[in-house]
N, C-alpha and C positions, 0 to 999 in steps of 0.2 A: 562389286565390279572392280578389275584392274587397274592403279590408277598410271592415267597416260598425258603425254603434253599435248598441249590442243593446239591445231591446224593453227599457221600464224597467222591467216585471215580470220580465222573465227577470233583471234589475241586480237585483232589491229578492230574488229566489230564491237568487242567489247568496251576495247579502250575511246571507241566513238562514242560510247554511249557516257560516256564520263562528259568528256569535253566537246561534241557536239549532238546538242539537244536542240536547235531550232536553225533557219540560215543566219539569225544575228551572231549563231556562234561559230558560223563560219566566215563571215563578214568579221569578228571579229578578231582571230585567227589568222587570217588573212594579211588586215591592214597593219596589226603587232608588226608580223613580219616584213611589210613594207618598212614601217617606220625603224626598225631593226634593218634594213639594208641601207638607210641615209637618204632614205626617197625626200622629193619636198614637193611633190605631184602625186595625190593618188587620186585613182576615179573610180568608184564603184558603180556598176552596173545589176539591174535585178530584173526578174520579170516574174508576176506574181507575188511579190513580195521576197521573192527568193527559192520560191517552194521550185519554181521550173529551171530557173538558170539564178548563177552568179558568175562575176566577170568582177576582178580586181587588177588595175592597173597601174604599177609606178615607174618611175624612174628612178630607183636607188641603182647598184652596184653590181648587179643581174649576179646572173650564174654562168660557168662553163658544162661542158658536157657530163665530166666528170662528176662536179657537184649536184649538177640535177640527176642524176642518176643514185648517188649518195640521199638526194634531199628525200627521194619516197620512202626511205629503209626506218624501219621505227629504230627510235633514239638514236636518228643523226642528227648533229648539231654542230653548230659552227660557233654557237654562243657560251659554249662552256671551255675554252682551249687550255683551262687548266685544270680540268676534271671537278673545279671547286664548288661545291652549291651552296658555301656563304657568301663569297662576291660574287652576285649575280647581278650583270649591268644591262641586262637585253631581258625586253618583255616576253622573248618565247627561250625555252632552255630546255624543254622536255624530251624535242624531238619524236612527237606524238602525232603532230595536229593533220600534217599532211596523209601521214600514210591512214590515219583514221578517216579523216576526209574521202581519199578514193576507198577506201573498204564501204562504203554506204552509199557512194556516189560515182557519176562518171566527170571524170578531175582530166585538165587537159593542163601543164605548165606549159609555158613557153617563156624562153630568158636567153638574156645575151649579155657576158658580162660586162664591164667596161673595157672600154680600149681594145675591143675582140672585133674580127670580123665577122663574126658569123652567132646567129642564134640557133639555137636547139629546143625540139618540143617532144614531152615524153607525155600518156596518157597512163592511163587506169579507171580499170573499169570492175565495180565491185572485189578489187583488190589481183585484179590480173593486169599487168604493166606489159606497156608498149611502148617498144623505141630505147633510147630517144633518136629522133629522126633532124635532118635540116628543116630549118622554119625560117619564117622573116620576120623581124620584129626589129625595131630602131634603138631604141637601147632599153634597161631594165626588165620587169616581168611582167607577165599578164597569163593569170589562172583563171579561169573557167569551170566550172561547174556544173553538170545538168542533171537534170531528174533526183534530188537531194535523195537518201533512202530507197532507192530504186531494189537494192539489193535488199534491205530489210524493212519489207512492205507495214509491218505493221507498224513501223515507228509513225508511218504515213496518217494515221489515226490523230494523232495527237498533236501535227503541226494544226495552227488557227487560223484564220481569215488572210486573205493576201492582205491586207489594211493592213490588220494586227501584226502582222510577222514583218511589215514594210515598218509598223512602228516601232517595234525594239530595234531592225537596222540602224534606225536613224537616232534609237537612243546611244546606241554603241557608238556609233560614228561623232555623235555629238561629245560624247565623254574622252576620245582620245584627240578629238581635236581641240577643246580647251587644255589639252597637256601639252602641246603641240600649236601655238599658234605662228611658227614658222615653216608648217605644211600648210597647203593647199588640198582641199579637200572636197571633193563632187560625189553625189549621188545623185543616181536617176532613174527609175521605176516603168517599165513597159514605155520607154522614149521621154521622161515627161521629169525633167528637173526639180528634185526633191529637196536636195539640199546643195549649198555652194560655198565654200571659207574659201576667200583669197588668202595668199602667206602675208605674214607682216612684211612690208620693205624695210629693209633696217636703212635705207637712206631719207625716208618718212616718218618711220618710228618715233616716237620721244622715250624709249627706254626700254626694257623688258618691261613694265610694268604696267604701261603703255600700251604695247602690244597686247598682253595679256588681256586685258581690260578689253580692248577693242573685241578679241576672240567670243571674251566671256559676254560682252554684250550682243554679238550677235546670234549667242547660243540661249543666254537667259534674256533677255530683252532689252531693251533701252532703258528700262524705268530702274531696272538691275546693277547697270552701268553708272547712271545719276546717282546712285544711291547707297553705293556700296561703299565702306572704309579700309584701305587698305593695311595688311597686315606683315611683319616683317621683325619677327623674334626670333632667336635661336637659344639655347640649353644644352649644356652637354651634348654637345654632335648635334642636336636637333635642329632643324631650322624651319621653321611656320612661316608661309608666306600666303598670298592670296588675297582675298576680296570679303568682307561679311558685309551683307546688307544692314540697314540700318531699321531696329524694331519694326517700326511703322509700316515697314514693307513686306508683308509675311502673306504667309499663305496656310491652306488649311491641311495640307499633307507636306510630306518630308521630302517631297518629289523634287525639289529644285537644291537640295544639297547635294554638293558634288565633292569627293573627296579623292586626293590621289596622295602617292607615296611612293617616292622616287619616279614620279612620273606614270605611275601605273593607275589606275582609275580602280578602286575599292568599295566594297558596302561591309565598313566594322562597323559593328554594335557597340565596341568604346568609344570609337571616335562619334556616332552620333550620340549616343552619353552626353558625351563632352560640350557638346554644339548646346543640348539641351542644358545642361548645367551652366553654360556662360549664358544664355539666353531667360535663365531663372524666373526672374525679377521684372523684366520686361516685354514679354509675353506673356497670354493665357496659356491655358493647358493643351488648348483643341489649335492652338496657331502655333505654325512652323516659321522661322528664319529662311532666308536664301544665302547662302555661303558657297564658295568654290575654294578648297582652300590646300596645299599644295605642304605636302612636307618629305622633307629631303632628311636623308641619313646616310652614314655607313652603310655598306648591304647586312655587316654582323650584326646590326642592330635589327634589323625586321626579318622575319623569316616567311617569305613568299609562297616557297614550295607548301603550302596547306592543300590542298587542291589545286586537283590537274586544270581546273579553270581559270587558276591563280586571282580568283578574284576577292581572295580572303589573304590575310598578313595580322601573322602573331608577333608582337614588341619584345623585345626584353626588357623592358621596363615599363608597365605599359601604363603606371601612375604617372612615372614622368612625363609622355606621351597626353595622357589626361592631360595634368596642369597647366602643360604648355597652353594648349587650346583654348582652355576655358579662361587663362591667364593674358594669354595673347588678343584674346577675341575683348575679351573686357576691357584693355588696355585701348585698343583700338576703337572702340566704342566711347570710352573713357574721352576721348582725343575729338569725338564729333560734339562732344559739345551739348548744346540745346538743339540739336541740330532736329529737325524732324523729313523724313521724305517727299519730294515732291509730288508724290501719287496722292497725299492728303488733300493738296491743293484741287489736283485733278477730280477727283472724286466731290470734291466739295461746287466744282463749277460745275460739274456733270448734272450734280442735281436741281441747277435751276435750266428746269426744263419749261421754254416758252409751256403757258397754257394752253391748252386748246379747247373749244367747245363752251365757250364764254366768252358772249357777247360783252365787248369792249363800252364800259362807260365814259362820257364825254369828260373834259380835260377840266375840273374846277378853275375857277376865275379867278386863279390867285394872284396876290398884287408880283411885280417884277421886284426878282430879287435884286439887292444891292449890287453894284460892282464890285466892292470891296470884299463881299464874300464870296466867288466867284471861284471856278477851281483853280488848282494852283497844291499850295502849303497844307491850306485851309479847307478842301475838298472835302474831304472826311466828316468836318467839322460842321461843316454848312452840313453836309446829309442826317450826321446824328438831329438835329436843330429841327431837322423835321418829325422826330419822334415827340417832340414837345408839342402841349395844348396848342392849337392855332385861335382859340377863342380867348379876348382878352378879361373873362372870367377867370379861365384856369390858368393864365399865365404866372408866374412867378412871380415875387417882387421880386426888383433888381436886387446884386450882391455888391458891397464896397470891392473896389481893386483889389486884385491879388498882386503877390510879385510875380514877374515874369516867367512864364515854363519852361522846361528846356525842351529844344529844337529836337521834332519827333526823330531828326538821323542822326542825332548822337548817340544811339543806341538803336541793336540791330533787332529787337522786339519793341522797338516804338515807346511811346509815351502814351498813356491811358486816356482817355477819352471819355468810355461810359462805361456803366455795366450796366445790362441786359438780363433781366428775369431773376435778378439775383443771383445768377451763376455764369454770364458770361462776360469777360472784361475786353471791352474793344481797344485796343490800342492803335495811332496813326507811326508807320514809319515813314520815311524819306522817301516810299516810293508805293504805297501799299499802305494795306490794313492788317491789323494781327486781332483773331477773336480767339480769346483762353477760356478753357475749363477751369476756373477757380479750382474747383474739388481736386480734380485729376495733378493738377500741377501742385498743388500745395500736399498732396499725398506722396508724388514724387521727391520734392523736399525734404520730406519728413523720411520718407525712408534713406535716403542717403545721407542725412544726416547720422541718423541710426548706425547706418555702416560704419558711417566713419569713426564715430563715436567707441563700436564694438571693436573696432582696428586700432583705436588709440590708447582703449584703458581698460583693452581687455573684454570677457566673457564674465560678470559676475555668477557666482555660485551659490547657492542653496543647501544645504547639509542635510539627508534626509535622517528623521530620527529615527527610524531604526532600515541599516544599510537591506538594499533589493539583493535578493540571494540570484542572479541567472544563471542556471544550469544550461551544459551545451556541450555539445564534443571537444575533446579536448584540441584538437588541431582550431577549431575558431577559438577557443582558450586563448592558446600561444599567442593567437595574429591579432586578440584584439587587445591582449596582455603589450606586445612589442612596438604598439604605438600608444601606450597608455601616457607616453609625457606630452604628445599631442593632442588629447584626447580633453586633457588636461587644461592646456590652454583653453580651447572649447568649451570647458566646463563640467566637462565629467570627470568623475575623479570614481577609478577603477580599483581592485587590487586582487590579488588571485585568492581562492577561496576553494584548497584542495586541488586537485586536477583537472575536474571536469565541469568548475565554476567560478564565475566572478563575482565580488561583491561591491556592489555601486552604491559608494558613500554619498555622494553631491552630483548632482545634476545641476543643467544651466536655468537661471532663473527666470527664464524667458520663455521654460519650456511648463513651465506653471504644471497643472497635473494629468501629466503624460504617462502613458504605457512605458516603462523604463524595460522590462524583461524585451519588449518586443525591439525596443533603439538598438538594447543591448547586440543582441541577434543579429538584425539585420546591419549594425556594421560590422560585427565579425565576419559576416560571408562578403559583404563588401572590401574589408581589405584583404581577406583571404584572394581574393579574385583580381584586386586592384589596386593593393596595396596600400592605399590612404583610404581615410573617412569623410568621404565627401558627404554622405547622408545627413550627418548630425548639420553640417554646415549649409545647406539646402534646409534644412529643418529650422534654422536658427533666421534665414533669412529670409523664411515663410512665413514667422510668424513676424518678424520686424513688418515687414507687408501687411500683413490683417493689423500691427499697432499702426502704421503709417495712416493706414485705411481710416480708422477709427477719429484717429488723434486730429486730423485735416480739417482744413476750412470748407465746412459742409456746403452746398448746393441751400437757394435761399439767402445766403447772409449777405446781406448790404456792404460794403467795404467801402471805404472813402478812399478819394485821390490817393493820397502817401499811399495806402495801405493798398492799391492796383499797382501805384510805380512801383513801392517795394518787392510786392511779386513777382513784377518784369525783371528787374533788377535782380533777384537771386533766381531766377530761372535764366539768367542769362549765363551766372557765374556757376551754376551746376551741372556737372556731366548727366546725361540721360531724361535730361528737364522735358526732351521733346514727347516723350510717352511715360502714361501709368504705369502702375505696378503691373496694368494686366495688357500691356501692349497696343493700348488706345493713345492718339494722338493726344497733347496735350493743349496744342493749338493748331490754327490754319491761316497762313497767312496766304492772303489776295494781292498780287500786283496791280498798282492803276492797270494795268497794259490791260489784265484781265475783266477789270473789272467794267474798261471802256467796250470789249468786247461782248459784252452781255447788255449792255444800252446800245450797239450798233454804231457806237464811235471809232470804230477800227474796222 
């Protein structure tokens, strides 16, 4: 057959099938180009989840006659005015989305631009345009949509439930307003208020970061907000900024990382790498972190245009781009301390759940206690006291004087009290109780020590006696030849071996008797792809983890006073003290406030 160009409706139908594939991707389309006009109000409106109507409403810098008549035509754009596709500073640049939009649907604009008397409204209906005609409208835009795919019935197959397609709206809407916490932001579903973000006031504010925070709390939740450390590094042009939650607070899928990049909301696969790699050590494998985490560049430095969804961005550097992350996130992790999340606390009162369905035994005749021991300081103290014999068979002999303790609020994990089953240590603070995991914190310890130890005097090495031959294409040859003096540090100790192999004299001696041909391998495709070896170094700090593991003061072991203060004591002065190697709390501290609330004294 002759080859011929194709109808520019059947071009504008194809090009809809790229960039709109459900209503969240016209919803999302939509609101880009609101926030691309300087809107600081928008509403969206749905009915059916989007499948019957969509309605998006702002008040940015409208349009005139002219321009909306321009805005249907494929690849017009107002966001390219120097024809340039590496400064690219507006989320929409393709000049696609609209006229795609009417070729599948019936599309009504309506806009007025600023400082204009008058508005204008142009339609299209499966890609035949009407108008534009006089409208009424008070300032900015409002689009409209009906019958999504009216024109190409069969895509109609494959939209899902109004629920389901209400929920990806609300996850798009969610995602550009944590970028955005100085829009305003409303949706509502068949009449019925779905979601609502007031703007930051900046005369209430206490900072961008402030704002931000507020935003992200009320997209990830409050416990999100409570619990998150803020983050604020830059690198050659880079600059990391945003929120990571703190271990303890995770989840079991990846669904609450949020990443954007210049502002634009993203799903990289390095970048959760990256997330995963700073999160190593303090996490399991099946737990995920909550992060929102925001990184600003030159436009030359990222390249957006990958897809017309733009929802993918290639680095020019994208090791640097790694390290920041995993450097930044750890630094900022680094900085909370012993700190552990508040949800621990939560969860630990959740489960003293009154009993039910057992009859209540009468109140024993015990003598009245002292005055002296009476709550207060001493609270805690009196309650352990009840763990002891009450029969003066099993009571103790008395102990000679000791010298004086120190005052449980001189320290913000308390002063030790008892230990519990042989693996938990009760300590009293100034306000509260702290119960520790011996095991867990003292495993903690040990592995940070480890680190530090490996950051101070180096990676010792191993000399194998007779060097590992790894054969491999010569292109991973080169890449894993060209960091061989890093590799080095690390412990491997590499050298070329003909063209198409390496010979790996020394390995690190912590990696005991390891698969060498397969390390080999898999960091050559690793920096081929990403230019550092991150692998060997996740490898190195896995197995510091199984020694931490090992080495720790086991579950069972008796410890005496000094040796409970001492643990408090270096769990106070250790970053990441509040969780194990595998992302379990290490302790749970109880407020009196709390713990009055569970005896009905509040």
């Amino acid at each position: 057959m002759p080859i011929r160009l194709l109808p520019a409706n059947l071009v504008n139908q194809i090009a809809a099938g790229e960039v709109i594939e459900r209503p969240a991707s016209v919803v999302k389309e939509l609101v880009e180009n609101s926030v691309d006009a300087g809107a600081t109000r928008i509403a969206v409106e749905l009915r059916e989840g989007g499948k019957s109507f969509i309605s998006v409403t702002d008040d940015g810098h409208g349009m005139g006659r002219a321009e909306l008549e321009l805005a249907v035509e494929r690849h017009a754009t107002s966001k390219l005015p120097d024809d340039d596709l590496v400064h690219i500073g507006f989320f929409g640049f393709r000049g696609e989305a609209l006229p795609s939009i009417g070729a599948v649907g019936r599309l009504s604009i309506t806009s007025r631009a600023r400082g204009s008397d008058e508005a204008w409204r142009i339609r299209i209906e499966g890609g035949v345009k009407t108008g534009p005609e006089p409208a009424a409208l008070s300032a900015g835009t409002r689009v409209e949509l009906s019958d999504l795919f009216f024109a190409v019935p069969a895509r109609l197959k494959f939209l899902k439930s109004a629920r389901s397609e209400q929920n990806a709206v609300v996850e798009v809407i969610e995602r550009l307003a944590m970028a955005h916490p100085d829009v305003a932001f409303g949706l509502s579903d068949d009449g019925r208020t779905v979601l609502r973000f007031d703007a930051a006031r900046p005369d209430l504010a206490e900072g961008e970061d402030a704002a931000r925070l507020k935003r992200l709390g009320d997209v990830m939740g409050r416990d999100f907000a409570d619990n998150a450390v803020a983050l604020d590094v830059a690198r050659e042009g880079f600059r990391l900024s945003g929120f990571a939650g703190l271990p303890t607070l995770n989840r079991a899928t990846a669904s609450m990382q949020y990443l954007f990049v210049n502002g634009r909301p993203v799903r990289d696969r390095l970048l959760q790498g990256a997330i995963r790699g700073a999160y190593q050590d303090f996490l399991a494998r099946d737990r995920h972190p909550l992060v929102a985490l925001f990184i600003d560049c030159p436009p030359e430095l990222v390249d957006v245009n990958v897809h017309p969804a733009k929802a993918e961005v290639r680095f020019q550097d994208a090791a640097l781009v790694r390290g920041l992350l995993v450097g930044g996130i750890r630094r900022a992790l680094d900085a909370a301390g012993h700190r552990a999340s508040t949800t621990v606390a939560g969860q630990t009162l959740a489960a003293f759940a009154p009993m039910s369905g057992v009859a209540a035994a009468p109140p024993p005749a015990y003598a009245p206690m002292p005055r002296s021991a009476g709550f207060g300081t001493g609270a805690v103290q009196a309650a352990l006291a009840s763990f002891a014999p009450l029969s003066a068979e099993l009571a103790r002999p008395s102990m000679p004087a000791a010298a004086p303790e120190p005052a449980a609020g001189d320290y913000p994990l308390g002063v030790a009290r008892a230990q519990l089953f042989g693996t938990y240590v009760v300590a009293q603070t100034a306000d509260g109780i702290v119960i520790v995991d011996q095991h867990a914190a003292h495993e903690r310890l040990m592995l940070e020590r480890m680190k530090a130890a490996l950051a101070g005097q180096g990676v010792k090495r191993q000399a194998l006696l007779i060097p590992e031959i790894v054969e491999m294409p010569s292109k991973l040859v080169n890449a894993l030849l060209s960091r061989s003096v890093e590799l080095e540090e690390l412990g491997l100790v590499i050298e070329a071996f003909g063209n198409d192999a390496v010979a790996v004299r020394e390995v690190p001696a912590l990696l005991g008797q390891s698969d060498v041909k397969n390390l080999a391998r898999d960091l050559a495709e690793e920096i081929l792809e990403l230019g550092a070896a991150f692998k060997l170094k996740e490898r190195l700090e896995d197995i510091c983890g199984t020694m931490a593991c090992h080495g720790s003061v086991r579950a069972g072991r008796q410890l005496t006073g000094p040796e409970m203060d001492a643990l408090l004591r270096q769990m106070e002065a250790t970053p990441h003290s509040g969780q194990c190697n595998h992302g379990r709390p290490t302790y749970v501290e109880l407020k009196l406030s709390d713990i009055e609330k569970l005896f009905g004294r509040r």
